[in-house]
C-alpha positions in Angstrom: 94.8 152.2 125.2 93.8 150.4 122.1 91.7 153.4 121.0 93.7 156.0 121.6 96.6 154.2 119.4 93.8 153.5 116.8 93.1 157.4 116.9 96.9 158.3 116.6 97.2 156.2 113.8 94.6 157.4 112.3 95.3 161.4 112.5 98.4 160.5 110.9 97.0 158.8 108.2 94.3 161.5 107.6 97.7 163.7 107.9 99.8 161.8 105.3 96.4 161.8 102.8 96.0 165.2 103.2 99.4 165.8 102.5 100.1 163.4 99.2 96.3 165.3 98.0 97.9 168.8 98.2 101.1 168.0 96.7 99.8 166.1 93.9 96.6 167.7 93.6 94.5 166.4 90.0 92.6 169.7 90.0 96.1 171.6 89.8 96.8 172.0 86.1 100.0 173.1 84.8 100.2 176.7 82.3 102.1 174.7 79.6 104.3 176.7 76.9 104.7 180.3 77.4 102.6 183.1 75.3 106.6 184.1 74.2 108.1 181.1 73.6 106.0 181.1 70.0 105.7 185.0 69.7 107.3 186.3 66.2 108.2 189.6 68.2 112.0 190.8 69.2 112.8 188.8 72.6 115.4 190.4 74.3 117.2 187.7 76.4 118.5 188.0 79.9 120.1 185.2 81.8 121.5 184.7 85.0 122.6 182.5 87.8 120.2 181.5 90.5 122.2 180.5 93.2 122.9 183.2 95.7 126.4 182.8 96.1 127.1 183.7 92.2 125.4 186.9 92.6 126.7 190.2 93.1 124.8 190.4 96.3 121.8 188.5 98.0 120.1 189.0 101.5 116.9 188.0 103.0 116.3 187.9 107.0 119.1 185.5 107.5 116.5 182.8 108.8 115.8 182.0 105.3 117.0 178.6 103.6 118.7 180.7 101.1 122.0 182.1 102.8 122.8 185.9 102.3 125.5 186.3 100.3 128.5 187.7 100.9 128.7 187.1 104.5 128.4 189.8 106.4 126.0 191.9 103.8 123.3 193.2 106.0 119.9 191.4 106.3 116.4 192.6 106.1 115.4 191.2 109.7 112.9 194.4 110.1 109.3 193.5 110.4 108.1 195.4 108.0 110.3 193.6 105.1 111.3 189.9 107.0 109.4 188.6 103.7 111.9 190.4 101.2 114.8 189.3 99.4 117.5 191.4 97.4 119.7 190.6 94.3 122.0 192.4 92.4 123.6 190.0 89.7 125.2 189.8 86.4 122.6 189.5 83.4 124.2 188.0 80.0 122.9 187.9 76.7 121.4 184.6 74.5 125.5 184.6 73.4 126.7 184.3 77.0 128.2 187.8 77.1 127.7 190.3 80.1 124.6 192.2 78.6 124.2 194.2 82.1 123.2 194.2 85.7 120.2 193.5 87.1 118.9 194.1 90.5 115.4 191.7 92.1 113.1 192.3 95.1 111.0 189.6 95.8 108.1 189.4 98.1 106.1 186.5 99.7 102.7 186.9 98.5 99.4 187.1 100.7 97.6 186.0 97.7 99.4 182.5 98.4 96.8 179.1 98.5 98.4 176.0 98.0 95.2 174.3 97.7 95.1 176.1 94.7 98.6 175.5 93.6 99.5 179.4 94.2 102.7 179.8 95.7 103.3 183.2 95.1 106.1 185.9 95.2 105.5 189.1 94.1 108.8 191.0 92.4 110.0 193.4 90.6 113.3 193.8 88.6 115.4 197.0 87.8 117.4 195.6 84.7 120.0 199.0 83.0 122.3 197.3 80.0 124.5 199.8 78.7 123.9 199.4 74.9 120.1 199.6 75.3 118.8 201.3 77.9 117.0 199.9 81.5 113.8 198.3 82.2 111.5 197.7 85.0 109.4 194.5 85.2 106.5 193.7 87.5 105.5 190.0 88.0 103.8 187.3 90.3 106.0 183.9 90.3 104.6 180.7 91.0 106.4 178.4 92.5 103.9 175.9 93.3 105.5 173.3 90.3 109.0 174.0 91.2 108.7 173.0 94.7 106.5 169.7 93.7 108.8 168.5 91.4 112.2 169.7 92.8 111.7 171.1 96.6 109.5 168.2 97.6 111.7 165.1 96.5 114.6 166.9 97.9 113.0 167.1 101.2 112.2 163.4 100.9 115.8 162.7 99.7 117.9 160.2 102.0 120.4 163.1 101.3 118.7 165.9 101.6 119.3 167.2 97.8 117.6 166.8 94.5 119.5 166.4 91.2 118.0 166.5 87.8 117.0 168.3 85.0 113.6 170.5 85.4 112.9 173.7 83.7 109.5 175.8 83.9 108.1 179.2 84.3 108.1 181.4 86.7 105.5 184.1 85.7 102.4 184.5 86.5 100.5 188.0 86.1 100.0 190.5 86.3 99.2 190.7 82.7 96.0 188.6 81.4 98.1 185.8 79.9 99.7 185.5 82.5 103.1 187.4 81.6 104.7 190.5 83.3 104.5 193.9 83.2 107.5 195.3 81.6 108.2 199.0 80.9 111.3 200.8 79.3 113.4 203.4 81.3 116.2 205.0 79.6 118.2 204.5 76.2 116.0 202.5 73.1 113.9 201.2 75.6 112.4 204.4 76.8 108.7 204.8 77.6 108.2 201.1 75.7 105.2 199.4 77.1 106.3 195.6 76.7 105.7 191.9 78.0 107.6 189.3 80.0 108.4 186.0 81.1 110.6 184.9 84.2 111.8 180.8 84.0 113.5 178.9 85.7 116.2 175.6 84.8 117.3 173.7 88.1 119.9 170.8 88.1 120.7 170.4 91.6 119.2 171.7 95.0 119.8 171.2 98.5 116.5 171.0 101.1 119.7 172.9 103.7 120.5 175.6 100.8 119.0 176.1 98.4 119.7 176.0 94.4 123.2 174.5 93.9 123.3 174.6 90.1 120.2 176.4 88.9 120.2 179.7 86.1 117.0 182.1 85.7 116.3 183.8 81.9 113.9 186.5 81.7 112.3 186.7 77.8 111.0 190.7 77.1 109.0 190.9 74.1 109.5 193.8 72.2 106.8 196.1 70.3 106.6 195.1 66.9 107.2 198.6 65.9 109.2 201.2 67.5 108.9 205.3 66.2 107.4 204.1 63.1 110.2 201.5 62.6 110.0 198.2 62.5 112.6 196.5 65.3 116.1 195.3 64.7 116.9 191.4 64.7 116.7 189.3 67.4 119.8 187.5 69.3 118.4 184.6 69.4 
């Protein structure tokens, strides 16, 4: 009997190590400062709220932690897209003011290893704001940091819910430095090849729900030139 406790107690220590290792993995080395966030270029700045229930519309498979949102919106239970979530939400400018709508499918990624500190999604966004155009943008998130530092200890919680102040970014390819993809649709934007970054700043999240108090900003950089002229001033 001895033995067999000895083993039990040991596969759960091997089980706990293995699981303190992955999450705080040495080899797993944070991005640090986005390529944009010290770019002279025209940012265009989009923000919005990441908490479902401020959207205009969410839905997932309805199994997911995040609830769909409103109610009775229908869910993407099919087999073929049980991994998918939709958004539409309001997108507002760096002043605060309704700038446009913007509309997010996200994917789980089968590039995912969490050895690795890759906890992918693959998305894309379909931004259109009336006094510039639309714009698509391609990306991989990583989430790996944002469920370490925030997911994690909110798990562990006595009360099931983080609170705090943690801000980081999202993006993660498909471009070389690790920004996204972004290309102009319609309006000023039209046929501009640009770049992009996706962050995220939580405050409070539940390990039931979800974000409670948590916005998203996405950063475009524009070309420094556009027809032969340079751009106009940034909001910022």
């Amino acid at each position: 009997m001895k033995y067999l406790i000895a083993l039990v107690l040991g596969l759960l220590s091997g089980a706990a190590v293995f699981a303190v290792a992955m999450v705080y993995n040495p080899f797993v080395v944070d991005r640090g400062i986005s390529p944009l966030a010290v770019t002279d270029s025209e940012l265009i700045t989009l923000n919005y709220s990441a908490v479902p229930s401020d959207s205009i519309v969410f839905t997932n498979n309805g199994d997911s932690q995040k609830k769909p949102f409103p109610e009775k919106v229908l869910q993407l239970w099919e087999a073929p897209i049980r991994s998918t979530s939709a958004m539409a939400t309001v997108m507002r400018d760096a002043r605060g003011q309704t700038a446009g709508i913007g509309i997010k499918f996200s994917s789980l990624s089968e590039r995912t290893r969490l050895l690795s500190g890759k906890a992918l999604v693959d998305s894309v966004w379909y931004v259109y704001m009336p006094d510039r155009g639309s714009l698509f943008m391609e990306q991989s998130e990583n989430y790996w940091t944002f469920l370490r530092d925030v997911a994690v200890p909110a798990y562990r919680s006595g009360a099931n819910a983080w609170k705090g102040n943690w801000i980081g970014d999202l993006t993660d390819g498909p471009e070389p430095l690790g920004t996204a993809a972004v290309t102009g649709g319609v309006g000023s934007l039209r046929g501009l090849e640009m770049l992009g970054v996706e962050s995220l700043s939580a405050r409070a999240y539940s390990a039931d729900s979800g974000p409670i108090s948590a916005d998203g900003r996405l950063l475009i950089e524009l070309p420094a030139i556009t027809d032969g002229f340079e751009t106009a001033t940034s909001e910022e």
